[in-house]
LUMKEDREN-380668 format. One record per residue: residue in one letter; x, y, z of N, C-alpha, C in turn. Coordinates in pm, whole numbers, padded with zeros to 5 digits, always signed. Layout:
// LUMKEDREN-380668
aXYZXYZXYZ/...
***
This chain:
// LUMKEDREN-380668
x+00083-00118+00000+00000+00000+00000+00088+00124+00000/x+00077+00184-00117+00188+00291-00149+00142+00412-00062/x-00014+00414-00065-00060+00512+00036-00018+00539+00181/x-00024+00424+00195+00018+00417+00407+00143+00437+00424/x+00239+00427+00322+00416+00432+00312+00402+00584+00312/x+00364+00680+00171+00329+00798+00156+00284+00861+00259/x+00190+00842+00373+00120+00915+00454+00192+00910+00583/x+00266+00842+00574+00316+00782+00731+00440+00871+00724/x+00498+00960+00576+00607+00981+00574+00745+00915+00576/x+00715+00738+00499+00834+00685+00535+00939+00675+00405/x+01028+00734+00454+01138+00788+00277+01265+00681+00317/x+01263+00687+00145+01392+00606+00154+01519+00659+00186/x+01542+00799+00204+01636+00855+00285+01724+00790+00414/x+01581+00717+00494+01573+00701+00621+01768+00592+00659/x+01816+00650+00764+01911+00590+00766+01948+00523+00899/x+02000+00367+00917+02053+00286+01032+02102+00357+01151/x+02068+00337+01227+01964+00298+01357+01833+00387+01345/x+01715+00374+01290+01614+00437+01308+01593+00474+01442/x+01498+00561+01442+01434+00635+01553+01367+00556+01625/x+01294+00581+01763+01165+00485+01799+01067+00525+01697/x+01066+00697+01637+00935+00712+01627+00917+00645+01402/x+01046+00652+01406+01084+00593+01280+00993+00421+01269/x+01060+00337+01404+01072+00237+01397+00890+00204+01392/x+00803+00271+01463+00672+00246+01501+00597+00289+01351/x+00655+00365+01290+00562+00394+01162+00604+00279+01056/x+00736+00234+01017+00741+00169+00942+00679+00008+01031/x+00686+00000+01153+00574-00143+01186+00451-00110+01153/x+00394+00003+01138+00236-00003+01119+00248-00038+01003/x+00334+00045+00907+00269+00040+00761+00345-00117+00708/x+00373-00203+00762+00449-00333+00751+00319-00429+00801/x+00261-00372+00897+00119-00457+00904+00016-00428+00827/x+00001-00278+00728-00113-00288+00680-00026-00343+00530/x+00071-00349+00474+00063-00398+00385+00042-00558+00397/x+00057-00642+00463-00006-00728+00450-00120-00797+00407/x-00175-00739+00371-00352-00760+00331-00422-00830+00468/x-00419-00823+00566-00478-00907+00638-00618-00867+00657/x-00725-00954+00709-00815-00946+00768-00890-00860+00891/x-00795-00887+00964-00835-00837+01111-00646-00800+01184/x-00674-00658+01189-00548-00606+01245-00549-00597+01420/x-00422-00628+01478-00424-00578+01593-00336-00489+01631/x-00357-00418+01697-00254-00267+01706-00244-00265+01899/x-00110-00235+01896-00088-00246+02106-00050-00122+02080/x-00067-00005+02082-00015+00137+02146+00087+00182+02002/x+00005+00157+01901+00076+00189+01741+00078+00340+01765/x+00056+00415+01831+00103+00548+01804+00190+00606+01919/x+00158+00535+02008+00320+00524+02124+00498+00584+02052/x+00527+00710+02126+00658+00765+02058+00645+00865+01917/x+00491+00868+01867+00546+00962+01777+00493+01100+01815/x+00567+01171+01733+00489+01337+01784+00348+01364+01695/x+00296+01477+01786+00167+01489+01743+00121+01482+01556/x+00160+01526+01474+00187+01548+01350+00160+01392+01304/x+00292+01307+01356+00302+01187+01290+00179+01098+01372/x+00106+01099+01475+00049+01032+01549-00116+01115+01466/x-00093+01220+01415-00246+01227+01361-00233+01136+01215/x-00128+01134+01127-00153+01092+01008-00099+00946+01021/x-00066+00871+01157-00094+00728+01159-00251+00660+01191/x-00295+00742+01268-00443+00734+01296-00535+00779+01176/x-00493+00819+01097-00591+00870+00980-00567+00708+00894/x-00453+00655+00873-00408+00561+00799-00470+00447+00810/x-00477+00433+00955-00550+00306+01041-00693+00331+01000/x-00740+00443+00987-00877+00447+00946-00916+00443+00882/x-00845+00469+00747-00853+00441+00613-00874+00274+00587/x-00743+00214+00662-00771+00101+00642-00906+00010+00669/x-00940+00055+00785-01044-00025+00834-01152+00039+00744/x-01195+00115+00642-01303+00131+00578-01283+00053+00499/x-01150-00025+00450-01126-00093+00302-01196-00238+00357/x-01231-00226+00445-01276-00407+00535-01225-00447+00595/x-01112-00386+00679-01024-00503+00716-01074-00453+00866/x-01090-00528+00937-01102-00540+01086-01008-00513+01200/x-01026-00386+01241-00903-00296+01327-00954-00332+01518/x-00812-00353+01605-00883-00356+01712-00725-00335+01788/x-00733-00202+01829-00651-00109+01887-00647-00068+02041/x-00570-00115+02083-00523-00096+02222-00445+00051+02248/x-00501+00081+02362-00401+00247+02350-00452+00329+02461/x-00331+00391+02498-00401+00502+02612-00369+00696+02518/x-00384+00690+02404-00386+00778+02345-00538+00818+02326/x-00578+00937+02379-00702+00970+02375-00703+01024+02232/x-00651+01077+02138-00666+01080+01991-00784+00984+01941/x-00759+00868+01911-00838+00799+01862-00985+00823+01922/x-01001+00843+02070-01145+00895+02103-01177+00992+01947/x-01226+00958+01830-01276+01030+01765-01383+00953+01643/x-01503+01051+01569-01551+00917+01503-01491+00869+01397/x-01326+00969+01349-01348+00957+01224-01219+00840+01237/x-01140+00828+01359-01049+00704+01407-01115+00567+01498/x-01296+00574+01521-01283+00461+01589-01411+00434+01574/x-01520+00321+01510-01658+00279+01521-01714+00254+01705/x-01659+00214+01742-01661+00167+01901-01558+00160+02009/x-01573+00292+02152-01485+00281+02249-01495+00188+02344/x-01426+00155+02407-01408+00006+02534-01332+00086+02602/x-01375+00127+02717-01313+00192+02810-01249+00102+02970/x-01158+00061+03028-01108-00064+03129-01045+00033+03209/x-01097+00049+03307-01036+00141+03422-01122+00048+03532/x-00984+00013+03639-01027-00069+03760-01082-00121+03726/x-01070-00207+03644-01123-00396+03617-01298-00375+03553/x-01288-00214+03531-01434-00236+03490-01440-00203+03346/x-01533-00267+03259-01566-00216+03087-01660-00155+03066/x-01674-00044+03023-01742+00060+02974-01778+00067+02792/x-01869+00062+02742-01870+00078+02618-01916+00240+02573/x-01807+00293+02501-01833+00457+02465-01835+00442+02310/x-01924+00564+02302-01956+00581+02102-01824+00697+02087/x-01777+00706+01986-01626+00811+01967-01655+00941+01962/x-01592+00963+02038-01625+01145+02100-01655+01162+02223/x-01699+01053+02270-01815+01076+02420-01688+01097+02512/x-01751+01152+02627-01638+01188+02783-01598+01033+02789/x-01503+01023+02826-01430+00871+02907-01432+00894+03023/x-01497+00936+03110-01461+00970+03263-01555+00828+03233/x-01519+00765+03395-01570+00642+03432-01722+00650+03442/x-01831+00575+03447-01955+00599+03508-01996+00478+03613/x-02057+00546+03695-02056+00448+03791-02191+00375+03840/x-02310+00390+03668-02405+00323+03684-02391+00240+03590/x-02358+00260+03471-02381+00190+03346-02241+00149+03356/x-02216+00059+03397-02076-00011+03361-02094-00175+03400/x-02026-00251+03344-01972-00412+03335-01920-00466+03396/x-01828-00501+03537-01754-00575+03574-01711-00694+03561/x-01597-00711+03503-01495-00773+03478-01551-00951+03575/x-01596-01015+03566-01585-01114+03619-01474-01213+03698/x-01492-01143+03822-01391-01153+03945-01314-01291+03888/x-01350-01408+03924-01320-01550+03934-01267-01574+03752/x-01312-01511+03660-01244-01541+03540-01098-01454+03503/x-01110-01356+03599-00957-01224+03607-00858-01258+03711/x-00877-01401+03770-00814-01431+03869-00719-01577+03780/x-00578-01554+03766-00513-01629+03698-00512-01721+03750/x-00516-01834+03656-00490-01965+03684-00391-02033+03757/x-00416-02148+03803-00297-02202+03900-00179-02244+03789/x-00095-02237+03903+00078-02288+03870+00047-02457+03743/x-00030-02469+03793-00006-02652+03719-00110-02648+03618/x-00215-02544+03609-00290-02522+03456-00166-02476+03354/x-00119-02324+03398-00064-02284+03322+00060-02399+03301/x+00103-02453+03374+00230-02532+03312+00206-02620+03207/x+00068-02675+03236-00034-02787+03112-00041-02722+02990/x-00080-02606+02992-00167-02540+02892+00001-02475+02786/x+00139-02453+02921+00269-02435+02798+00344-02573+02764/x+00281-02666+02762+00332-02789+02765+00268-02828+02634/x+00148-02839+02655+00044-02807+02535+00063-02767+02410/x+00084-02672+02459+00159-02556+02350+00301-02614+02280/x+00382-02627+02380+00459-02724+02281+00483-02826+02241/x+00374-02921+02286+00373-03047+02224+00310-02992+02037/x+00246-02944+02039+00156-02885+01920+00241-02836+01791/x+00324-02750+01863+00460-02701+01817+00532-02775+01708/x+00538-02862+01793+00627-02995+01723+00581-03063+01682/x+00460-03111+01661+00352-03195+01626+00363-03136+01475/x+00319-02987+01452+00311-02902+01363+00409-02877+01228/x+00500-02923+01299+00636-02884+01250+00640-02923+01085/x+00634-03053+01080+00623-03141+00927+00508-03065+00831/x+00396-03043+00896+00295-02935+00828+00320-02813+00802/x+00383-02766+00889+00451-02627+00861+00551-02633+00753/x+00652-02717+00785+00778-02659+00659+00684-02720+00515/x+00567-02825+00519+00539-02896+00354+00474-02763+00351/x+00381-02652+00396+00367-02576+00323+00400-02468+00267/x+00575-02455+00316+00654-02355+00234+00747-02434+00129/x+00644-02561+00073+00743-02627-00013+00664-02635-00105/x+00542-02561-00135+00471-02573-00248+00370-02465-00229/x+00301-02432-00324+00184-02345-00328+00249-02196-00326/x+00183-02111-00295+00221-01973-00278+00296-01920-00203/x+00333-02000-00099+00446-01965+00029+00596-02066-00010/x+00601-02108-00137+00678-02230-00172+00834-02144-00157/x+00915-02139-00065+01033-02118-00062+01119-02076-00200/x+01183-02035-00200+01266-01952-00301+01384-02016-00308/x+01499-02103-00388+01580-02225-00394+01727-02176-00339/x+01721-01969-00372+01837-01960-00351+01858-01883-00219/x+01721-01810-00125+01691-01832+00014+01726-01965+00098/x+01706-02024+00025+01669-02172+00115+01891-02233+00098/x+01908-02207-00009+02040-02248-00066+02143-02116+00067/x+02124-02019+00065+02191-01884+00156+02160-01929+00294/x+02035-01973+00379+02048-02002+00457+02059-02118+00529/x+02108-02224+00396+02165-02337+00461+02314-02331+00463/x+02390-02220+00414+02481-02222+00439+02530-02132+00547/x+02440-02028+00584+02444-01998+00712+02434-02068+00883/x+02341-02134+00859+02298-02253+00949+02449-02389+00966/x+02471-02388+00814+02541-02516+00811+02713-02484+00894/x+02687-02343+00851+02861-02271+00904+02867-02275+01064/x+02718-02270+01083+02700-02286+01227+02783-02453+01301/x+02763-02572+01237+02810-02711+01258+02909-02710+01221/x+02969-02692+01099+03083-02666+00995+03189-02559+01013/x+03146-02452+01062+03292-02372+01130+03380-02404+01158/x+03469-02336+01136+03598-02336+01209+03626-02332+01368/x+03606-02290+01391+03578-02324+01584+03504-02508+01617/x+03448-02521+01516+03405-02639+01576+03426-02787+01483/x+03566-02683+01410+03642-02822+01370+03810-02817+01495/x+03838-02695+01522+03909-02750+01610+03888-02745+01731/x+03749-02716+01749+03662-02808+01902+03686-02980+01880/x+03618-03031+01766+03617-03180+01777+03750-03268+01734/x+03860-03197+01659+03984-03200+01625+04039-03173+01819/x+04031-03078+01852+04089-03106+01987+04071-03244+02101/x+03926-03235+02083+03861-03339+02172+03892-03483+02135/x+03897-03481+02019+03920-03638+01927+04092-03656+01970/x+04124-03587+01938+04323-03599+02010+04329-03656+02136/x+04279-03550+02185+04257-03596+02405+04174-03727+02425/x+04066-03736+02359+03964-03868+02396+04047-03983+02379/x+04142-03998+02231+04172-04084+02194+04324-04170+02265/x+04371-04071+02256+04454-04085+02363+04464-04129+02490/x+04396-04070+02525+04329-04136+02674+04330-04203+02709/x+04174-04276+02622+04147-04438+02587+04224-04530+02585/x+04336-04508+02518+04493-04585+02470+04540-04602+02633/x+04562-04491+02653+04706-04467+02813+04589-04558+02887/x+04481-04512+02949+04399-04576+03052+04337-04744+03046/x+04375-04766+02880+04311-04862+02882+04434-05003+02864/x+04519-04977+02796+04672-05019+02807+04790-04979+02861/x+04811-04839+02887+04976-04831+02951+04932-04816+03028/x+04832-04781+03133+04793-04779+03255+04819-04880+03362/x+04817-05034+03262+04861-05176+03316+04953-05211+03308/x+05050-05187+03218+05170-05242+03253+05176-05363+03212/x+05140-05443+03179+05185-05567+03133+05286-05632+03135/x+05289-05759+03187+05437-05821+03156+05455-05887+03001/x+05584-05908+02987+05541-05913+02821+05470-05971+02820/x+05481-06109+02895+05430-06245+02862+05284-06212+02822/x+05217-06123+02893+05065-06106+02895+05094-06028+02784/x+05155-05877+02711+05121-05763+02669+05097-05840+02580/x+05150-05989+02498+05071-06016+02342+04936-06062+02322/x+04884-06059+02453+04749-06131+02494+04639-06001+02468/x+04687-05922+02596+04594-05849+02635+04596-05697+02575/x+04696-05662+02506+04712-05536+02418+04626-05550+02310/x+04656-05629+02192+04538-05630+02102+04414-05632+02135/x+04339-05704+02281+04225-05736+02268+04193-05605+02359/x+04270-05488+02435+04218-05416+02485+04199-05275+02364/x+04306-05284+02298+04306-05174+02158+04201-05216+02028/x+04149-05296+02081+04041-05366+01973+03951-05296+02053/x+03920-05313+02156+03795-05263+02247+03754-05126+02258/x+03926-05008+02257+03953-04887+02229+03929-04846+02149/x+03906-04899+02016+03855-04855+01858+03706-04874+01886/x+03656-05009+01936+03501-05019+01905+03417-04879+01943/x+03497-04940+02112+03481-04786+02191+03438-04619+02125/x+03505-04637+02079+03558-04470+02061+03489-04492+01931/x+03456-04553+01833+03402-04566+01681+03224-04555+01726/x+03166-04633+01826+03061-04667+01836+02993-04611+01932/x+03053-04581+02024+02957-04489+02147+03071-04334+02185/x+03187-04357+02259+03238-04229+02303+03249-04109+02171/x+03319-04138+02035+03329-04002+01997+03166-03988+01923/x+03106-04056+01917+02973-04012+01833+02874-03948+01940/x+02889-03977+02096+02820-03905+02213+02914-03811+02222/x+03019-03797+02220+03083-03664+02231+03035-03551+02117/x+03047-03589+02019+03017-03520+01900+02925-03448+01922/x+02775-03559+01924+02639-03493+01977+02640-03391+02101/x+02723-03378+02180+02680-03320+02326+02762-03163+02320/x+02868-03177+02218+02983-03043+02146+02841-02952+02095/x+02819-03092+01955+02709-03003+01921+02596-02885+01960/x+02552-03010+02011+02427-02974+02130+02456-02844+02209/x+02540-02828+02271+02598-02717+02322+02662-02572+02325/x+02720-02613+02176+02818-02491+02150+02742-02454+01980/x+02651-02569+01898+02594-02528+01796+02429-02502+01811/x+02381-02548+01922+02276-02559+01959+02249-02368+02004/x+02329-02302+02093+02345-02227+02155+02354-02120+02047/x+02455-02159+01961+02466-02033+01850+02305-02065+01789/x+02286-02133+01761+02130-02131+01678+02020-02083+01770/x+02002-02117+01837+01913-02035+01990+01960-01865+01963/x+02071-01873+01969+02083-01684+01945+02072-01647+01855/x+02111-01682+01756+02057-01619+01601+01905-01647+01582/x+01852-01773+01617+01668-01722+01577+01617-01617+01746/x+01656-01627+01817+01630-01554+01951+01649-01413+01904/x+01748-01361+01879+01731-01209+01791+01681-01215+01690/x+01649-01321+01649+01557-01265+01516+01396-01255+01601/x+01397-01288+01697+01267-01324+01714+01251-01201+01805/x+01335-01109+01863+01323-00987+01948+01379-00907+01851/x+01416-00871+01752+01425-00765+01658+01311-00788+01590/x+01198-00872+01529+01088-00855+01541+01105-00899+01339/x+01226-00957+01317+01211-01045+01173+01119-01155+01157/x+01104-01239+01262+01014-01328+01226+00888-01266+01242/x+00884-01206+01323+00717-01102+01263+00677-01078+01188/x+00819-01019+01105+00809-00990+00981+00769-01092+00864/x+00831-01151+00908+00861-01245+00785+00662-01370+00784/x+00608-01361+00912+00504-01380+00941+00401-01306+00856/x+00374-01178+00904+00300-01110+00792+00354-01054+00698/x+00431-01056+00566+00435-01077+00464+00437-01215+00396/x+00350-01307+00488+00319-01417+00419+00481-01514+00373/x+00544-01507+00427+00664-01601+00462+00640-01704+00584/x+00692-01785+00515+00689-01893+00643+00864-01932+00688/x+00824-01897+00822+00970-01888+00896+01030-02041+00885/x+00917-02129+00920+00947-02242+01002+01052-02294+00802/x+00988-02289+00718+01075-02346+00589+01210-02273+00537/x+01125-02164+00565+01323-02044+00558+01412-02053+00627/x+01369-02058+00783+01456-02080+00893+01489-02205+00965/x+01402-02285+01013+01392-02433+01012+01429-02572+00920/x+01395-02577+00841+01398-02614+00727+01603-02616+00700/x+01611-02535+00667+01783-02526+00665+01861-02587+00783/x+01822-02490+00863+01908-02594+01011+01880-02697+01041/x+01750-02796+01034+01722-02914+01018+01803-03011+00916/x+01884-02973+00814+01967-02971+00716+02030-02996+00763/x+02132-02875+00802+02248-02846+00814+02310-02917+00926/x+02181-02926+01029+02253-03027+01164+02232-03180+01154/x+02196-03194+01075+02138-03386+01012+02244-03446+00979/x+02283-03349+00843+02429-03388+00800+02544-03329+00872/x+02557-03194+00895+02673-03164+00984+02712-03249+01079/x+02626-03297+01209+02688-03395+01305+02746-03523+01275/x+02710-03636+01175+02758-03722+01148+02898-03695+01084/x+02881-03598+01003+03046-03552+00929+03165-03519+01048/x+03054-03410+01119+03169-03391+01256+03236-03520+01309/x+03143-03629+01304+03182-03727+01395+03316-03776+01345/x+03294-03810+01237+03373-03900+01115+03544-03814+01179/x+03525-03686+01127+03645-03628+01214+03673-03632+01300/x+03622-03615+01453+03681-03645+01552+03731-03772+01576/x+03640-03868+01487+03712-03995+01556+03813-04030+01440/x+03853-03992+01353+04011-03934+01263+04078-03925+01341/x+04062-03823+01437+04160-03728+01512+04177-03815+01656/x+04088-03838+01659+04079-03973+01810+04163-04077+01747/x+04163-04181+01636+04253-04303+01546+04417-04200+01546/x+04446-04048+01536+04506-04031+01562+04585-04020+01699/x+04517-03934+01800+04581-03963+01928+04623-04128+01992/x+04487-04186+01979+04497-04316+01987+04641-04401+01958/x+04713-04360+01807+04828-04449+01776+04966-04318+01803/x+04920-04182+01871+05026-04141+01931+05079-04213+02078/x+04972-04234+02127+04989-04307+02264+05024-04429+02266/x+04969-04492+02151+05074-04654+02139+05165-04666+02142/x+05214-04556+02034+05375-04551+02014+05451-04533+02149/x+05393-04438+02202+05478-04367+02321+05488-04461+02435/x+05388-04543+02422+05337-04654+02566+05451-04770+02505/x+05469-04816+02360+05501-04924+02330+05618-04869+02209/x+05704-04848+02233+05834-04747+02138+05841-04918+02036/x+05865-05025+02100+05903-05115+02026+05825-05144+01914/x+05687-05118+01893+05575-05196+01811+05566-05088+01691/x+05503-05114+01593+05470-05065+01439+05339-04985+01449/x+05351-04875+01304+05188-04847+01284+05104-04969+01253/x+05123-05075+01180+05053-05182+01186+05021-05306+01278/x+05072-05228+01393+05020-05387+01463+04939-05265+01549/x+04935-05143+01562+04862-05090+01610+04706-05069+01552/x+04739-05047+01388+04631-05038+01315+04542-05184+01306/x+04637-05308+01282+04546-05424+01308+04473-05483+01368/x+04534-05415+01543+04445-05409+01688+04325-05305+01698/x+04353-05152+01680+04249-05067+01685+04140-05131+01576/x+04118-05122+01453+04000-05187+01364+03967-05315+01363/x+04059-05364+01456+04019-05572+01398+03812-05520+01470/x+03803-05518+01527+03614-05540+01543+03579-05432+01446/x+03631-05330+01388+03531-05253+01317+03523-05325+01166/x+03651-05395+01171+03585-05449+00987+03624-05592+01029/x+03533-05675+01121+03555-05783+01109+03471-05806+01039/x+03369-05768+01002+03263-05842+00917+03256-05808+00752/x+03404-05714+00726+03443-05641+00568+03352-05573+00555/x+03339-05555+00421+03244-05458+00356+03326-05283+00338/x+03256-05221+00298+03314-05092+00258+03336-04979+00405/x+03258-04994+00446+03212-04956+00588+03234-04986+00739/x+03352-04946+00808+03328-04973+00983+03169-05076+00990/x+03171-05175+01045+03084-05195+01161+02988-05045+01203/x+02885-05057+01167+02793-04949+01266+02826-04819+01257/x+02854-04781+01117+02832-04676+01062+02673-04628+00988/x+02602-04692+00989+02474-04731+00996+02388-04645+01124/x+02423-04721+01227+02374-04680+01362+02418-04536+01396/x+02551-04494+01360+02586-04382+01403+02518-04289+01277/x+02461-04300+01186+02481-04148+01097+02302-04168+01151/x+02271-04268+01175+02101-04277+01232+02096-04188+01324/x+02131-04189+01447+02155-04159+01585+02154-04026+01580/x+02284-03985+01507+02328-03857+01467+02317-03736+01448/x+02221-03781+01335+02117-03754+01234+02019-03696+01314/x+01922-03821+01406+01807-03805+01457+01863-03684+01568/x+01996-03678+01670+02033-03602+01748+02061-03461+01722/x+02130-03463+01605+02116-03313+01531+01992-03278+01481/x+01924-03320+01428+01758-03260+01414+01708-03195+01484/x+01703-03289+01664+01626-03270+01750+01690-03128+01777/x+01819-03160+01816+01922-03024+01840+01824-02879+01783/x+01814-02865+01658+01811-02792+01619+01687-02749+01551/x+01559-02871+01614+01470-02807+01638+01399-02742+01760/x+01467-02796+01879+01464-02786+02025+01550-02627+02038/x+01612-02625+01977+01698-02424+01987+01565-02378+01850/x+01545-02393+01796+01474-02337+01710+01352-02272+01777/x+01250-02346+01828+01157-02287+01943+01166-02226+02023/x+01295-02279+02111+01366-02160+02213+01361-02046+02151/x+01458-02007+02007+01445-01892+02017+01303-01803+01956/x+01263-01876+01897+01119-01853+01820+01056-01815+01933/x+01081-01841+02069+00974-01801+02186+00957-01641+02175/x+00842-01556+02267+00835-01454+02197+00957-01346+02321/x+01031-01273+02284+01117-01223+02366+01086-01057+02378/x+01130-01030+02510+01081-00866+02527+01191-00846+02564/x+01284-00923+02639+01454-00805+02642+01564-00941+02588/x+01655-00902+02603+01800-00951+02587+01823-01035+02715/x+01739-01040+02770+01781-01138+02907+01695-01304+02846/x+01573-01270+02767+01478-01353+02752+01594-01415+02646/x+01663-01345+02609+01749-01421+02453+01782-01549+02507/x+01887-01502+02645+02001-01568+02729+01929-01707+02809/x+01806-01666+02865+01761-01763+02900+01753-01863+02837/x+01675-01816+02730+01606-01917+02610+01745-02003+02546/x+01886-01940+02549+01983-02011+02509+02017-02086+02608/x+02053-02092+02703+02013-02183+02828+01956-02312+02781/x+01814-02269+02813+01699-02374+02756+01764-02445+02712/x+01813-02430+02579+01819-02458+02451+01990-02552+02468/x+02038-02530+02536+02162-02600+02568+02133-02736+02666/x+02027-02713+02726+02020-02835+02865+01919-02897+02787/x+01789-02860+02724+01684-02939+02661+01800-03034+02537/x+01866-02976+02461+01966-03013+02353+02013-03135+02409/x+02117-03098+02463+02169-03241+02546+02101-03346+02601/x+01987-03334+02700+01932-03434+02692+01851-03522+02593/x+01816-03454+02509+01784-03527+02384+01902-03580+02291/x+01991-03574+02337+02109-03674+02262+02156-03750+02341/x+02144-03757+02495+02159-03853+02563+02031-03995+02589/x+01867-03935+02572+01761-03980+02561+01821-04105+02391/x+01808-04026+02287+01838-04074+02155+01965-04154+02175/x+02062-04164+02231+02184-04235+02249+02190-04357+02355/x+02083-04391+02436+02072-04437+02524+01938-04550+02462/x+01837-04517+02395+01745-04586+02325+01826-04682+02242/x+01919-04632+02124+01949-04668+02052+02054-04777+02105/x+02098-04776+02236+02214-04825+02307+02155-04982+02329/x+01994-04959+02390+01918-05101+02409+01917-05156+02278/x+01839-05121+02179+01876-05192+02039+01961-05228+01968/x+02086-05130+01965+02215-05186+01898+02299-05276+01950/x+02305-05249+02072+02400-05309+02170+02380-05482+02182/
***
């Protein structure tokens, strides 16, 4: 609506960091272009000066003659007028008053409504906990319905949106910080494993030809099949989970997904949709590396524990169980990109909601990343622990 842009005074002049009173005109005229139905307005003329607060209220009124259904919250007595409002609702001390536009707002203390005591009295601690529990079971329930319908029809995603922010998302798993996060961890884990699980004992020879292979056989399964693929997940979970919680968390208190809401975008396929991607495949790849880097520490510590022995009698001990059964593939590479997979999803649909929650300061960000770090993890320990009864 070129009109409401025009009237509101909003020029392309306008330059970074807008004003408040900047910021409130271009949200109105961002909701009426939407075409919507039924508008809601919380204190839309809040911050501007008189001038700009008469020709936002003229705008709003315009609109609502075109059909669209206006319902405005405000302690701006302006709108008391007929040519800004069909019907006043007046709420002073819990009571409702219905005024025609123009009339006095002083309270009256015959003709008035009271608020129905027992329905203004909030609910207990364990409704409301039901009723946000509710809420996000629904959430997630929703989820598969939500992204299929930004995959077709009129909200159908855009290939090279969807292509930009999977590589945003994906840089999130894929970074540099969190290749030599799991490059660090895979060194130390692997190692470890080795010293604690063989030089720790000591062996006399007689035993070390016994019990070295079959404990460095155990050190590979180990570390191939449960330690670096739960490590992986819990790095993730934590340090990628957290960055994704803050990037949709400011998007969701700078007021983009609002945006992106009414102009008929769907967040959950632009924004979701990618990081669901990006952490599916990112974690299993991560894994593959750390436990590289783990097969590396692993045969630093052989050496050092056992100066006398070869890379190959080390390499024949660490993999004898992962390819005893041949094939192209470790043993239970299968199970792990499953696991993985399912753990990075959850990851990163579990921070996705977090930050999607609705936020009013920078503290709500922090929390919600919180959340989003302890809910994370346990869902890769839940998923790692299921999978532990079946595979195992």
């Amino acid at each position: 609506m070129k009109w409401a842009r025009d009237s509101l005074g909003i020029d392309g002049t306008w330059r970074f960091p807008l004003s408040g009173g900047q910021r409130q005109r271009v949200a109105i005229a961002r909701a009426l272009v939407g075409n919507a139905r039924v508008l809601l307005f919380d204190e839309p003329t809040s911050g501007l000066d008189p001038a700009s607060r008469a020709e936002a209220i003229k705008v709003v009124g315009e609109a609502a003659r075109t059909g669209v259904s206006v319902l405005v919250v405000t302690h701006d007595l302006e709108w008391n007028h007929p040519e800004a409002a069909d019907t006043i609702v007046l709420l002073k001390n819990r009571i409702l008053e219905t005024r025609g536009p123009g009339e006095d707002l002083a309270p009256s203390f015959f003709l008035r409504s009271p608020v129905d005591a027992e329905e203004d009295q909030p609910p207990p601690l364990w409704e409301r906990k039901m009723a946000q529990w509710g809420r996000t079971l629904w959430w997630f329930g929703s989820v598969p319905a939500q992204i299929a319908l930004g995959l077709r029809g009129e909200e159908k995603v855009k290939p090279g949106w969807l292509a930009l922010f999977l590589r945003h998302f994906g840089g999130m798993v894929w970074g540099v910080s969190s290749l030599i996060y799991l490059a660090v961890a895979g060194i130390l884990v692997g190692f470890s494993s080795l010293y604690f699980s063989v030089g720790a004992l000591e062996p006399s020879p007689h035993l070390q030809t016994i019990l070295v292979p079959e404990l460095l056989s155990g050190s590979g399964f180990g570390l191939y099949r449960v330690i670096i693929p739960l490590l992986a997940a819990l790095l993730v979970a934590a340090k990628c989970g957290s960055a994704l919680a803050a990037d949709i968390g400011n998007r969701a208190y700078g007021g983009q997904i609002g945006v992106m809401r009414t102009m008929g975008t769907n967040p959950e396929t632009y924004l979701l949709l990618p990081a669901l991607i990006g952490f599916g495949i990112g974690l299993p790849l991560l894994h593959l590396l750390a436990f590289a880097m783990a097969s590396t520490g692993s045969l630093m510590g052989y050496l050092l524990t056992f100066p006398q022995e070869t890379v190959f009698s080390w390499r024949s001990g660490f993999f004898r169980l992962l390819w005893a059964e041949g094939g192209f593939l470790p043993a239970g590479t299968l199970w792990n990109f499953t696991k993985l997979s399912l753990s990075g999803m959850g990851v990163a649909m579990i921070a996705y909601y977090c930050g999607s929650l609705p936020k009013t300061s920078n503290t709500d960000v922090g929390q919600d990343i919180s959340r989003a770090t302890v809910w994370g993890s346990l869902w890769c320990l839940i998923v790692f622990t299921l999978f532990a009864l079946v595979e195992f």
